[in-house]
PDB file of N, CA, C and O in Angstrom:
ATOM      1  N   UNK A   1       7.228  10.546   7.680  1.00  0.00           N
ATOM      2  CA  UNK A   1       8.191   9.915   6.779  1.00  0.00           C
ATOM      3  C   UNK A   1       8.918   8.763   7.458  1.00  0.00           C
ATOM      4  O   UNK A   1       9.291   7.797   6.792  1.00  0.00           O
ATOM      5  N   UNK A   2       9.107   8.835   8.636  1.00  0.00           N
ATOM      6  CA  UNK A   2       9.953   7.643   9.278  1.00  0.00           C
ATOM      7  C   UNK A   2       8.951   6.413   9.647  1.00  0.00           C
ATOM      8  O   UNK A   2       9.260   5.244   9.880  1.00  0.00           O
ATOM      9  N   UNK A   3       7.721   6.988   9.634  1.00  0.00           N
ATOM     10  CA  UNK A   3       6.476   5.588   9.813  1.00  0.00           C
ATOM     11  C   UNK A   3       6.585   4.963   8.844  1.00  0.00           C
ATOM     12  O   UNK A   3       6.557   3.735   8.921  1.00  0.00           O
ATOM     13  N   UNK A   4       6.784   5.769   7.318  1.00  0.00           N
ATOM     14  CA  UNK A   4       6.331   5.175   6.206  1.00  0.00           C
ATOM     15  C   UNK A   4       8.112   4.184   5.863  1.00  0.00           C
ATOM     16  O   UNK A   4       8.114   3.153   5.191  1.00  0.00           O
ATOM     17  N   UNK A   5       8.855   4.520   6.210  1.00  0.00           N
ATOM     18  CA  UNK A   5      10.427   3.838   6.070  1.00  0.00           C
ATOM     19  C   UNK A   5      10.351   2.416   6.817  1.00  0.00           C
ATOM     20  O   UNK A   5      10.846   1.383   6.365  1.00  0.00           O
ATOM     21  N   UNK A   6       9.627   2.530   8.078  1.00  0.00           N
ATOM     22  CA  UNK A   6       9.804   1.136   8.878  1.00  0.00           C
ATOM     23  C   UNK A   6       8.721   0.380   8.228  1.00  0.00           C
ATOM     24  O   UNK A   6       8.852  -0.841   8.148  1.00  0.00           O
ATOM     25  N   UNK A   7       7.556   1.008   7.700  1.00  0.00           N
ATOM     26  CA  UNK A   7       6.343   0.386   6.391  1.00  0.00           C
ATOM     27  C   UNK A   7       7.158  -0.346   5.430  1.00  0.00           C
ATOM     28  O   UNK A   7       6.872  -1.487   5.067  1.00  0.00           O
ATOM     29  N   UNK A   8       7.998   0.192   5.087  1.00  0.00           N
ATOM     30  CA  UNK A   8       8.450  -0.257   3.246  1.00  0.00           C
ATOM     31  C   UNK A   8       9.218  -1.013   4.106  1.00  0.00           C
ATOM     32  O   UNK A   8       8.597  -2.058   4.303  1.00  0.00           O
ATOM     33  N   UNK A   9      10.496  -1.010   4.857  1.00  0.00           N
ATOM     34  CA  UNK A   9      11.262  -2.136   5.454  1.00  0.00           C
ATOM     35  C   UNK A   9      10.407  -3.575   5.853  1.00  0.00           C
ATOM     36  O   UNK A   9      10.884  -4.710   5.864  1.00  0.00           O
ATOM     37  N   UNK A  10       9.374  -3.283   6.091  1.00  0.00           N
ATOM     38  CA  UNK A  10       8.265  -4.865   6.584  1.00  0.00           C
ATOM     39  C   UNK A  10       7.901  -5.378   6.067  1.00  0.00           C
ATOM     40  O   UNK A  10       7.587  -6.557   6.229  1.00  0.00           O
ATOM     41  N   UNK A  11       7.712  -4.356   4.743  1.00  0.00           N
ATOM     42  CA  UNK A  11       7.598  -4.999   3.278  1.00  0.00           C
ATOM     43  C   UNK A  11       8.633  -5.807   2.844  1.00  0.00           C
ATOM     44  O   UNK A  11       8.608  -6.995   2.523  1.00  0.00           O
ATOM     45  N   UNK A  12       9.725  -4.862   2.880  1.00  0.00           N
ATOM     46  CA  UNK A  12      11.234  -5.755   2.003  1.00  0.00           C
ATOM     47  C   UNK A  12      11.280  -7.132   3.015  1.00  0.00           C
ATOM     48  O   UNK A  12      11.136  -8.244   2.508  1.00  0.00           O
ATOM     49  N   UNK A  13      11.457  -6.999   4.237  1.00  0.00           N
ATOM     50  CA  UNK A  13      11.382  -8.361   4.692  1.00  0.00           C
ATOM     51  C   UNK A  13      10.761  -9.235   4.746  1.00  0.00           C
ATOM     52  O   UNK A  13      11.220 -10.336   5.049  1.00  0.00           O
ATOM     53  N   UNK A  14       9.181  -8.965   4.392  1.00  0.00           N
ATOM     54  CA  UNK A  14       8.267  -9.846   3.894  1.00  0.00           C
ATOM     55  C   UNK A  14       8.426 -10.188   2.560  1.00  0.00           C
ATOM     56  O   UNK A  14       8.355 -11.365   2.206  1.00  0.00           O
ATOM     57  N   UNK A  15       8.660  -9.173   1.692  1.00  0.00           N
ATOM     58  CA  UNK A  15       9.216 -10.420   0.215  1.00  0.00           C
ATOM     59  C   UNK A  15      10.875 -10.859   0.018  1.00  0.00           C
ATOM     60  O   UNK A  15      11.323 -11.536  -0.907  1.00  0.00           O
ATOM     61  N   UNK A  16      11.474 -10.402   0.910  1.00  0.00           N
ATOM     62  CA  UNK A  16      12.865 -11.972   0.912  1.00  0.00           C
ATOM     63  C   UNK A  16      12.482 -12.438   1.400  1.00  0.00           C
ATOM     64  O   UNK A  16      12.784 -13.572   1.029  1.00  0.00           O
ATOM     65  N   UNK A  17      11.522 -12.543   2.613  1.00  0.00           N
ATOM     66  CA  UNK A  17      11.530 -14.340   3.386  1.00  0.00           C
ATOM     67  C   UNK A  17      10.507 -15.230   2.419  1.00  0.00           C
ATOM     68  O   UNK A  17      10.256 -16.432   2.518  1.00  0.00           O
ATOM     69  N   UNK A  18      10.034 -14.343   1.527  1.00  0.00           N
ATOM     70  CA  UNK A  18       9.037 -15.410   0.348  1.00  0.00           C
ATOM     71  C   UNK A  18       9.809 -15.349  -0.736  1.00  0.00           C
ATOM     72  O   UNK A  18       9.343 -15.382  -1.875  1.00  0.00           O
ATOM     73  N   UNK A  19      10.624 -15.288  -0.561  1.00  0.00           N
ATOM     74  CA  UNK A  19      11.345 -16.270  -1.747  1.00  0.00           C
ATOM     75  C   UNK A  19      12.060 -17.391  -1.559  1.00  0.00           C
ATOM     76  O   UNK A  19      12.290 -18.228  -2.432  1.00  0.00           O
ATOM     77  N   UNK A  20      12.643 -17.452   0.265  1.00  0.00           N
ATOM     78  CA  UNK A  20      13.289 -18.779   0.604  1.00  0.00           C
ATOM     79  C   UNK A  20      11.676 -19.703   0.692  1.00  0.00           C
ATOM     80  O   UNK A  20      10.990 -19.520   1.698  1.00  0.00           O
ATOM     81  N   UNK A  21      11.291 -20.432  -0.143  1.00  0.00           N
ATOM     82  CA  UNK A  21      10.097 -21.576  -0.234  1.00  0.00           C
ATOM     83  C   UNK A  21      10.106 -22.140   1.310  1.00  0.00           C
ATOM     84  O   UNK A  21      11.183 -22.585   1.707  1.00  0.00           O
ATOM     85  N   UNK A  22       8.971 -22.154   2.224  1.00  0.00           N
ATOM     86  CA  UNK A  22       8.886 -22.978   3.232  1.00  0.00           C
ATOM     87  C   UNK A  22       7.998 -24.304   3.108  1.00  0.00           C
ATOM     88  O   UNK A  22       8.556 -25.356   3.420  1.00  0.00           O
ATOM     89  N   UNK A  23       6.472 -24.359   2.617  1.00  0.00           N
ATOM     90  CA  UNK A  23       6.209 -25.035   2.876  1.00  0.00           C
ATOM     91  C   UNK A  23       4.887 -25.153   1.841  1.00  0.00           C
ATOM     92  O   UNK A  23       4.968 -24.209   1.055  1.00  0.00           O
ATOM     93  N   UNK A  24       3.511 -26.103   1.513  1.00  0.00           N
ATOM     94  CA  UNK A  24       3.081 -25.633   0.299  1.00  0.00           C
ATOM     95  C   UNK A  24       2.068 -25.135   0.850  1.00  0.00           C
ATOM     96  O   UNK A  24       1.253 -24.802  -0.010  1.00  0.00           O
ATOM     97  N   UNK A  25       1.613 -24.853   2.227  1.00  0.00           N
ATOM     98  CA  UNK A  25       0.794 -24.297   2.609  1.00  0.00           C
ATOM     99  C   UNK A  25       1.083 -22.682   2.973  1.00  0.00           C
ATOM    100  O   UNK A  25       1.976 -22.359   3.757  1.00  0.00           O
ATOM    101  N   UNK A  26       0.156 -21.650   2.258  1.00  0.00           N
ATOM    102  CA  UNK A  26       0.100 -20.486   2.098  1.00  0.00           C
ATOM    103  C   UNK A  26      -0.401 -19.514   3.692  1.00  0.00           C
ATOM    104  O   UNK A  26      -1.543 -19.486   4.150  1.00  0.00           O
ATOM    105  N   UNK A  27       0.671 -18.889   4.205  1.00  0.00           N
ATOM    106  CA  UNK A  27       0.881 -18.155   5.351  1.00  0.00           C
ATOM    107  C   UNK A  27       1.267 -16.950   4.830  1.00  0.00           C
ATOM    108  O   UNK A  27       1.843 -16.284   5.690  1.00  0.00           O
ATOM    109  N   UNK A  28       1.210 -16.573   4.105  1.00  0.00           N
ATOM    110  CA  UNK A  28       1.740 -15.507   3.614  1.00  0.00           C
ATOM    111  C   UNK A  28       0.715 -14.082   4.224  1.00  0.00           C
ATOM    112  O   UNK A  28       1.226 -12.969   4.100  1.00  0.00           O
ATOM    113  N   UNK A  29      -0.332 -14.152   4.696  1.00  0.00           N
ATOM    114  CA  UNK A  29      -0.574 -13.376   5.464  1.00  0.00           C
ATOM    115  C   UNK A  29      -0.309 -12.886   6.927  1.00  0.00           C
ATOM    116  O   UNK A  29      -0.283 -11.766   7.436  1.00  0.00           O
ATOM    117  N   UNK A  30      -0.100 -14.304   7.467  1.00  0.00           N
ATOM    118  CA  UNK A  30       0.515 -14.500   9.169  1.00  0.00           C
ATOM    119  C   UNK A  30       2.235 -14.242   9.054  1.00  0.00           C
ATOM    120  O   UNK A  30       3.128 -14.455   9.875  1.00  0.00           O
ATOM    121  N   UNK A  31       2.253 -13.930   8.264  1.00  0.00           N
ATOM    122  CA  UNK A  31       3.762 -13.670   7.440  1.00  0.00           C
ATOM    123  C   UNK A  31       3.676 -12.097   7.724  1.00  0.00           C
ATOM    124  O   UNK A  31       4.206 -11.419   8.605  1.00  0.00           O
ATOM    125  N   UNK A  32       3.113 -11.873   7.028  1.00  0.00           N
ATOM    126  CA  UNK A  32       2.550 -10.270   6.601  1.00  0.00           C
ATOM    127  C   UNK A  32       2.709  -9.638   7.248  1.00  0.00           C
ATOM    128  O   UNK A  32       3.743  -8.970   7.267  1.00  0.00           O
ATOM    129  N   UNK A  33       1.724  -9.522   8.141  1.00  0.00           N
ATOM    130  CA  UNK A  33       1.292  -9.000   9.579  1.00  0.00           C
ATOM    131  C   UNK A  33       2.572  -9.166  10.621  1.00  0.00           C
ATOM    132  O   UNK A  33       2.897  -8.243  11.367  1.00  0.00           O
ATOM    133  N   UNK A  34       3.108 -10.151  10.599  1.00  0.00           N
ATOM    134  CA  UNK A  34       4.223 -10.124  11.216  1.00  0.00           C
ATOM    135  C   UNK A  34       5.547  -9.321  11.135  1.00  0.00           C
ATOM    136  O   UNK A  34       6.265  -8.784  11.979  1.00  0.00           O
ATOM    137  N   UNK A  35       5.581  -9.429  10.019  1.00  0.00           N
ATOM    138  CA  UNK A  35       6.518  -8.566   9.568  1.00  0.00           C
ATOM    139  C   UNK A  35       6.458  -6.880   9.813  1.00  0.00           C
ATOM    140  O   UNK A  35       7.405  -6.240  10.271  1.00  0.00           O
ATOM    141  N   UNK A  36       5.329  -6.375   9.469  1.00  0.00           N
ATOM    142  CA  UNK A  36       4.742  -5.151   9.192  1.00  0.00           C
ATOM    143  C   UNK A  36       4.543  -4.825  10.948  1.00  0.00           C
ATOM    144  O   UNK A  36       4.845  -3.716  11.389  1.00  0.00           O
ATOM    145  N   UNK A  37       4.020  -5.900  11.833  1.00  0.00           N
ATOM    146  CA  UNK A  37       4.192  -5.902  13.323  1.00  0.00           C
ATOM    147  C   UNK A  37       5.624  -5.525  14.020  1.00  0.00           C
ATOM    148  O   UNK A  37       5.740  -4.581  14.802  1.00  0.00           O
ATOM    149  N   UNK A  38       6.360  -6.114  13.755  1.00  0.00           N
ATOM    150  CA  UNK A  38       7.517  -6.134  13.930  1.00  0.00           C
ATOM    151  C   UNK A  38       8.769  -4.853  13.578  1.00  0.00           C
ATOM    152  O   UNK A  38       9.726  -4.519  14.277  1.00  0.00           O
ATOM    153  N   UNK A  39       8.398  -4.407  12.443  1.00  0.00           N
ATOM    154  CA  UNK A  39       8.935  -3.408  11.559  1.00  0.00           C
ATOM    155  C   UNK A  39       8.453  -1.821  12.720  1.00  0.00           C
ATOM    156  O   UNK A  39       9.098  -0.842  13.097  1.00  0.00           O
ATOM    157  N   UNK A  40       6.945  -2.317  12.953  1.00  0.00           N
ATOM    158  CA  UNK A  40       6.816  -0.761  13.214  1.00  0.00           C
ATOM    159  C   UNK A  40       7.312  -1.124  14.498  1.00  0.00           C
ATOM    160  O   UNK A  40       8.090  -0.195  14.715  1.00  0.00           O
ATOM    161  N   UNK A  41       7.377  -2.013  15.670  1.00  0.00           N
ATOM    162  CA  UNK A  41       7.969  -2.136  17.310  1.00  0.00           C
ATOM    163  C   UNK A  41       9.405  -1.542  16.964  1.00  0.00           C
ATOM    164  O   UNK A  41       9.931  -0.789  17.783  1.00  0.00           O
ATOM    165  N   UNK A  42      10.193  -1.926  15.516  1.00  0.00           N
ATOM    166  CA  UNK A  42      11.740  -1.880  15.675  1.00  0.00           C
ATOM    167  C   UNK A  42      11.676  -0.382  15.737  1.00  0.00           C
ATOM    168  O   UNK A  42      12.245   0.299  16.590  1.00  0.00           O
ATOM    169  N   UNK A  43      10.685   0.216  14.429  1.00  0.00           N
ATOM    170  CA  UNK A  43      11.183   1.729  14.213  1.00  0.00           C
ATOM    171  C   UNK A  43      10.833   2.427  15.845  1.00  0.00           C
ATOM    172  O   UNK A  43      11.528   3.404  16.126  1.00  0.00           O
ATOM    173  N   UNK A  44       9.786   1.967  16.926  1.00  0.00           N
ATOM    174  CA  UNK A  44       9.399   2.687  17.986  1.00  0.00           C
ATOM    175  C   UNK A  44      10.731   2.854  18.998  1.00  0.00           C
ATOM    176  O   UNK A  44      11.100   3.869  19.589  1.00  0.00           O
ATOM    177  N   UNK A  45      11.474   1.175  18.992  1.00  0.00           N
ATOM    178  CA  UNK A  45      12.435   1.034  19.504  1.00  0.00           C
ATOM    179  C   UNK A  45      13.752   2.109  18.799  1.00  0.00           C
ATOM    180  O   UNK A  45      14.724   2.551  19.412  1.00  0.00           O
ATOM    181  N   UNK A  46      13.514   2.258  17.826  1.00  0.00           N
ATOM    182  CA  UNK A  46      14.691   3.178  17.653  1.00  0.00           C
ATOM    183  C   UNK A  46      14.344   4.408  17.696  1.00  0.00           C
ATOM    184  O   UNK A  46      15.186   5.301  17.789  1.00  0.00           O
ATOM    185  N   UNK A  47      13.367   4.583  17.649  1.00  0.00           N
ATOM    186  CA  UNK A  47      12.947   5.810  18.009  1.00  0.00           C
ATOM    187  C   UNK A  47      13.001   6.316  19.473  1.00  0.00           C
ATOM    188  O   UNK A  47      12.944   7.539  19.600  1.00  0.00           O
ATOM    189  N   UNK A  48      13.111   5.494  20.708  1.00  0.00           N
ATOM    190  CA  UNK A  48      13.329   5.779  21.849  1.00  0.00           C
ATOM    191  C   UNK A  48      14.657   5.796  22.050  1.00  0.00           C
ATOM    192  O   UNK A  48      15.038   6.203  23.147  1.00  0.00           O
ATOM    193  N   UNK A  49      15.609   5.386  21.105  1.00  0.00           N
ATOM    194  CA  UNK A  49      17.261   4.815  21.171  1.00  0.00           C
ATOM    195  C   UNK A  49      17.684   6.368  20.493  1.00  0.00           C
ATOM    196  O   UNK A  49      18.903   6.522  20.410  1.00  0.00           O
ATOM    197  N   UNK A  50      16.996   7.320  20.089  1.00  0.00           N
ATOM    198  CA  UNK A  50      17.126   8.187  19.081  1.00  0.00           C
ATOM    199  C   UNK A  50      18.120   8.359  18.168  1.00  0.00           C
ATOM    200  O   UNK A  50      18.939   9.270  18.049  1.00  0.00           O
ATOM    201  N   UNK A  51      17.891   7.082  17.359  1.00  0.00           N
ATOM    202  CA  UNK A  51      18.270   7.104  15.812  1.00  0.00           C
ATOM    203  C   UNK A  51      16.797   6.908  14.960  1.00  0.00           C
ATOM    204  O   UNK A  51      16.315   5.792  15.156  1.00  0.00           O
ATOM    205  N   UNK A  52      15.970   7.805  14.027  1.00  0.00           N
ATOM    206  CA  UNK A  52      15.199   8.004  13.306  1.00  0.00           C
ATOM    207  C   UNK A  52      14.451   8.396  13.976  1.00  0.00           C
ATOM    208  O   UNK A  52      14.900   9.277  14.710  1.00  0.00           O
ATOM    209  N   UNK A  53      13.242   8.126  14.138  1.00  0.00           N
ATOM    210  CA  UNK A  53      11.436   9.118  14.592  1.00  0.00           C
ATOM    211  C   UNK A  53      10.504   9.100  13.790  1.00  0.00           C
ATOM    212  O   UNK A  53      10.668   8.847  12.596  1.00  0.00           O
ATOM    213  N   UNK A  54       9.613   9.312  14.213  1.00  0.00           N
ATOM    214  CA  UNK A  54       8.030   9.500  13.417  1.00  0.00           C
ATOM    215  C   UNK A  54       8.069  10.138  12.419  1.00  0.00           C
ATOM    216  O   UNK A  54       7.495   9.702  11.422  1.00  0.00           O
ATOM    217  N   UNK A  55       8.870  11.564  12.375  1.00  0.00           N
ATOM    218  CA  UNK A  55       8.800  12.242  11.466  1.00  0.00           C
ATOM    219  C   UNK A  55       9.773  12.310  10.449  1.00  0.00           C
ATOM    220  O   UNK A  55       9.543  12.745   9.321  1.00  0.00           O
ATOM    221  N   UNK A  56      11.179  11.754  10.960  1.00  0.00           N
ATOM    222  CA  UNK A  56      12.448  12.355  10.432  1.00  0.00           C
ATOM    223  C   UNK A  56      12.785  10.268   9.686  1.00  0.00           C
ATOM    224  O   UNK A  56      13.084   9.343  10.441  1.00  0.00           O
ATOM    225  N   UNK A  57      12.622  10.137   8.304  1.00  0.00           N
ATOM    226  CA  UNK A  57      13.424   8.916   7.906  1.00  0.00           C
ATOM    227  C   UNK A  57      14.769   9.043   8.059  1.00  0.00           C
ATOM    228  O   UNK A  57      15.334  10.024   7.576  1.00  0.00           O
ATOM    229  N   UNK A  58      15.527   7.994   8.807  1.00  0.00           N
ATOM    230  CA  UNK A  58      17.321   7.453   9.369  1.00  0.00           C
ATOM    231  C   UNK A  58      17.223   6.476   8.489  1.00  0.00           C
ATOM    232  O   UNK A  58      16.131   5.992   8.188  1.00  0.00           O
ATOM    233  N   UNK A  59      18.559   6.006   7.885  1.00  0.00           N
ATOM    234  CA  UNK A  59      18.659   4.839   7.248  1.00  0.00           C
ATOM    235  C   UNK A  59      18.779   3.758   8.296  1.00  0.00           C
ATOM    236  O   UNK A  59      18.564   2.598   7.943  1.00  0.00           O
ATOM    237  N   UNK A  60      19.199   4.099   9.930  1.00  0.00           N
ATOM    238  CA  UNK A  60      19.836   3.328  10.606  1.00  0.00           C
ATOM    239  C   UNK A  60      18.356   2.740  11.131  1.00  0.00           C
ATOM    240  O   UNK A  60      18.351   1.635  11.673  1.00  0.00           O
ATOM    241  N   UNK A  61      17.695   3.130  11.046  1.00  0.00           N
ATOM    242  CA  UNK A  61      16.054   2.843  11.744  1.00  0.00           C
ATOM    243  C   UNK A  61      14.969   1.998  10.666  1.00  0.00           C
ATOM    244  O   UNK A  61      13.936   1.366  10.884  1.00  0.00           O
ATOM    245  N   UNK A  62      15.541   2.234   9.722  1.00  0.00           N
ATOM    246  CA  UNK A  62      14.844   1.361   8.553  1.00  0.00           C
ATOM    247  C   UNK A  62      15.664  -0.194   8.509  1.00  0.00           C
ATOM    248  O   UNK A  62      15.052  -1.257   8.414  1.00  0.00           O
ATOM    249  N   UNK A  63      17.238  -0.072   8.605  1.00  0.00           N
ATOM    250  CA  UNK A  63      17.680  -1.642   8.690  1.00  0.00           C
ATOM    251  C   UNK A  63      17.396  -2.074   9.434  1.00  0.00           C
ATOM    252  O   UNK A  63      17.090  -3.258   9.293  1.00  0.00           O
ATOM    253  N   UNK A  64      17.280  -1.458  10.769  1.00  0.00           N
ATOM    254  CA  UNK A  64      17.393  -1.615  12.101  1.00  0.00           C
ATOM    255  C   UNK A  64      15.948  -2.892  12.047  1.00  0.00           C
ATOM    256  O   UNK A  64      15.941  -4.090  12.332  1.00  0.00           O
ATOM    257  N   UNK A  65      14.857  -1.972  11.554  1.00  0.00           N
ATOM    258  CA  UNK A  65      13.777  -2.233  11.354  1.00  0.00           C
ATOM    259  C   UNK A  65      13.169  -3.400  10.651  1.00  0.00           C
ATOM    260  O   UNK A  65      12.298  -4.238  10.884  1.00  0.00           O
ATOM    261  N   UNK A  66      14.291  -2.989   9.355  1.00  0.00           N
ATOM    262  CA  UNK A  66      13.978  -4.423   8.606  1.00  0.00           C
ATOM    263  C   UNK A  66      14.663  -5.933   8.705  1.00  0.00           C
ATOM    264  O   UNK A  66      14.363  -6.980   8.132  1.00  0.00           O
ATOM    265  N   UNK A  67      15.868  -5.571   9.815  1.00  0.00           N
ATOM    266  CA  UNK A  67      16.234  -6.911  10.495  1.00  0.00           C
ATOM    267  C   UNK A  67      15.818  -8.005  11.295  1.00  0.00           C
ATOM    268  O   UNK A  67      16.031  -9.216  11.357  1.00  0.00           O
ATOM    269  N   UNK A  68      14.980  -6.932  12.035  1.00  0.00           N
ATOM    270  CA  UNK A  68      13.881  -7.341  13.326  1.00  0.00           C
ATOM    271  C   UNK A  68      12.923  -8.181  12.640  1.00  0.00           C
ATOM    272  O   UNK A  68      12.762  -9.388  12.821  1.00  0.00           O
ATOM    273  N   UNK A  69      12.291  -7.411  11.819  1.00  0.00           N
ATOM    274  CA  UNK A  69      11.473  -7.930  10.803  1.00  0.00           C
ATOM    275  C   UNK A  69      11.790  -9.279  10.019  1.00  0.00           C
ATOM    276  O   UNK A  69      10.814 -10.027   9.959  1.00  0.00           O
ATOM    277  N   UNK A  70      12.643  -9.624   9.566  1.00  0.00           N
ATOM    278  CA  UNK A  70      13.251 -10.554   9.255  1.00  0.00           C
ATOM    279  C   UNK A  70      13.909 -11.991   9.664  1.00  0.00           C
ATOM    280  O   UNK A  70      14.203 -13.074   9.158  1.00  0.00           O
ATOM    281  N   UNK A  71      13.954 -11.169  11.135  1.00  0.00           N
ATOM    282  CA  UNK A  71      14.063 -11.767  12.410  1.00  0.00           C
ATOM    283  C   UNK A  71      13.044 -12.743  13.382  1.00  0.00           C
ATOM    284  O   UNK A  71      13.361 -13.629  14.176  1.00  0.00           O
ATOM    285  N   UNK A  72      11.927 -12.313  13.066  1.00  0.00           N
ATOM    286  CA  UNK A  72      10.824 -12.790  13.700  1.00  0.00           C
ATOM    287  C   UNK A  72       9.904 -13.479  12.636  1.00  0.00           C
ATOM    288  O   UNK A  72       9.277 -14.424  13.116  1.00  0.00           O
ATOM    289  N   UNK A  73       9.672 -13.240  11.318  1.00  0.00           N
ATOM    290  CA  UNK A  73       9.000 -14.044  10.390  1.00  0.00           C
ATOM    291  C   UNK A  73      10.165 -15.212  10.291  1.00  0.00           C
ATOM    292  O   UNK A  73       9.822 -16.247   9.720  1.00  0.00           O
ATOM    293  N   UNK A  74      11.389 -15.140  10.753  1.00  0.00           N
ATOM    294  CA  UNK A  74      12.254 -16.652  10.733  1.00  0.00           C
ATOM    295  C   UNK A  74      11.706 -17.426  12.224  1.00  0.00           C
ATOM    296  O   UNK A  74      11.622 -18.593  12.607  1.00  0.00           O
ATOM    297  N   UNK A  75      11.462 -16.364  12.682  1.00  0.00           N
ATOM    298  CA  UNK A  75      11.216 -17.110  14.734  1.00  0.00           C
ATOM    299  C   UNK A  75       9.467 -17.922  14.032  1.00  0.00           C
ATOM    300  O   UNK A  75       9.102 -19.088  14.179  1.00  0.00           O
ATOM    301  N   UNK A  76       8.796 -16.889  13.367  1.00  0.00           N
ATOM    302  CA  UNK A  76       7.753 -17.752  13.208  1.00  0.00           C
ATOM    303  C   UNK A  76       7.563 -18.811  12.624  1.00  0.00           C
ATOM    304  O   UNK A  76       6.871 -19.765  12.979  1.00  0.00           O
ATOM    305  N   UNK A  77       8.294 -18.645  11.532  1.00  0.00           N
ATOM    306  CA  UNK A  77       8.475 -20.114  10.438  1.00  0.00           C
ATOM    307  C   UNK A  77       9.285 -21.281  11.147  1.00  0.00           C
ATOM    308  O   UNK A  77       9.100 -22.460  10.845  1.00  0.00           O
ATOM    309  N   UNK A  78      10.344 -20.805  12.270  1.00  0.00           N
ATOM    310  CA  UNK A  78      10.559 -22.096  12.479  1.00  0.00           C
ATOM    311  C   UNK A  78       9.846 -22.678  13.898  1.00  0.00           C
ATOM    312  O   UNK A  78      10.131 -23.777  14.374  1.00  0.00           O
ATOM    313  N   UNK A  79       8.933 -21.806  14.445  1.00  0.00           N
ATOM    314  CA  UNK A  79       8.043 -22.348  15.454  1.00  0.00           C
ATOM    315  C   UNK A  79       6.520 -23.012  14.899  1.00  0.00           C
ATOM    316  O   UNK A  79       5.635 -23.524  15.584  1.00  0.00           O
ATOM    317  N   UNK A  80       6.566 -22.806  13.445  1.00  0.00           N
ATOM    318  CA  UNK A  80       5.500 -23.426  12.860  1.00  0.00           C
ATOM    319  C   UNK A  80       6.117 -24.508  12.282  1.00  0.00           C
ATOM    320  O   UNK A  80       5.576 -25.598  12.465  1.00  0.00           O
ATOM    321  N   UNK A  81       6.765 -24.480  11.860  1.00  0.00           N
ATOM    322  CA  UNK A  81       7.772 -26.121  11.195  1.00  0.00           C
ATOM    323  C   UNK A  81       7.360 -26.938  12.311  1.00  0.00           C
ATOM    324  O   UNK A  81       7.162 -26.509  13.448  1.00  0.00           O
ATOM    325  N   UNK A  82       7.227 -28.287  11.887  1.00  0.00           N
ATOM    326  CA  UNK A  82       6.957 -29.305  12.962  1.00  0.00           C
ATOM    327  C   UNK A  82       8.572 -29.788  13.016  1.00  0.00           C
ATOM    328  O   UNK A  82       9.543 -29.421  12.354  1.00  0.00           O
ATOM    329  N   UNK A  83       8.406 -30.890  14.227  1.00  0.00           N
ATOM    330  CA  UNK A  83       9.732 -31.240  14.494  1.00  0.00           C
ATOM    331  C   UNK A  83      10.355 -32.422  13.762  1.00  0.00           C
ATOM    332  O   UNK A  83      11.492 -32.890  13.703  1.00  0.00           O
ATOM    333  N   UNK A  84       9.481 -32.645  13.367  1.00  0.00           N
ATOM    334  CA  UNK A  84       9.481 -33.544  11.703  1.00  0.00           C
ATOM    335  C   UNK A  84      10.023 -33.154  10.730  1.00  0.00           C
ATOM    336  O   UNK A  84      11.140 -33.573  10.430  1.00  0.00           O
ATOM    337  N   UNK A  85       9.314 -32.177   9.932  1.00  0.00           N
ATOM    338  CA  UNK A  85       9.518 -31.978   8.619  1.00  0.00           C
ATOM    339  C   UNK A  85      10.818 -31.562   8.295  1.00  0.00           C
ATOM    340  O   UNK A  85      11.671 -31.582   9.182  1.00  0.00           O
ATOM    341  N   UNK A  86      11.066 -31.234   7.300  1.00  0.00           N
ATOM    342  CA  UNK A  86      12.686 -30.687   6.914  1.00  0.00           C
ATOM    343  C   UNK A  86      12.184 -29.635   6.041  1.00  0.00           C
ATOM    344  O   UNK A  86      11.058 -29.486   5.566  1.00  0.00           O
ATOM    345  N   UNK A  87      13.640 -28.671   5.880  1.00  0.00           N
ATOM    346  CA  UNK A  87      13.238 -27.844   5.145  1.00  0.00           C
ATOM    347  C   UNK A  87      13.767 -28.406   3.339  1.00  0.00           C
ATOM    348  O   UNK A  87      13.470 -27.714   2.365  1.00  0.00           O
TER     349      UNK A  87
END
């Protein structure tokens, strides 16, 4: 149950960061993966911090989770932005 919490959190942070519009070229998979990457490192990390676990869903391990997440599909979007463009 706590795998599947930091799952759905990688999700939620993968569809708010697609709704702020970046660019007209479609990443939405390198998006994806990132997110869903990210989501499960946060829940491992809190899982060694022991707030949530593999087995047991924490609410504190799912934000935790879906911040990180949120966190790093912004690190990616703005390391793919050229130093040009604007948003």
């Amino acid at each position: 149950m706590g795998v599947a919490s930091w799952v759905i959190s990688g999700i939620a942070a993968f569809l708010v960061a697609r709704i702020v519009p970046f660019s007209t070229q479609m990443r939405w998979k390198t998006e994806l993966v990132t997110a869903l990457l990210a989501a499960m490192g946060a829940g491992v990390a809190a899982t060694a911090l022991d707030f949530g676990g593999w087995r047991e869903p924490d609410w504190r391990a799912a934000v935790f989770a879906f911040f990180v997440a949120l966190a790093l599909v912004g690190a990616l979007r703005a390391a793919i932005m050229s130093p040009g463009q604007s948003t």
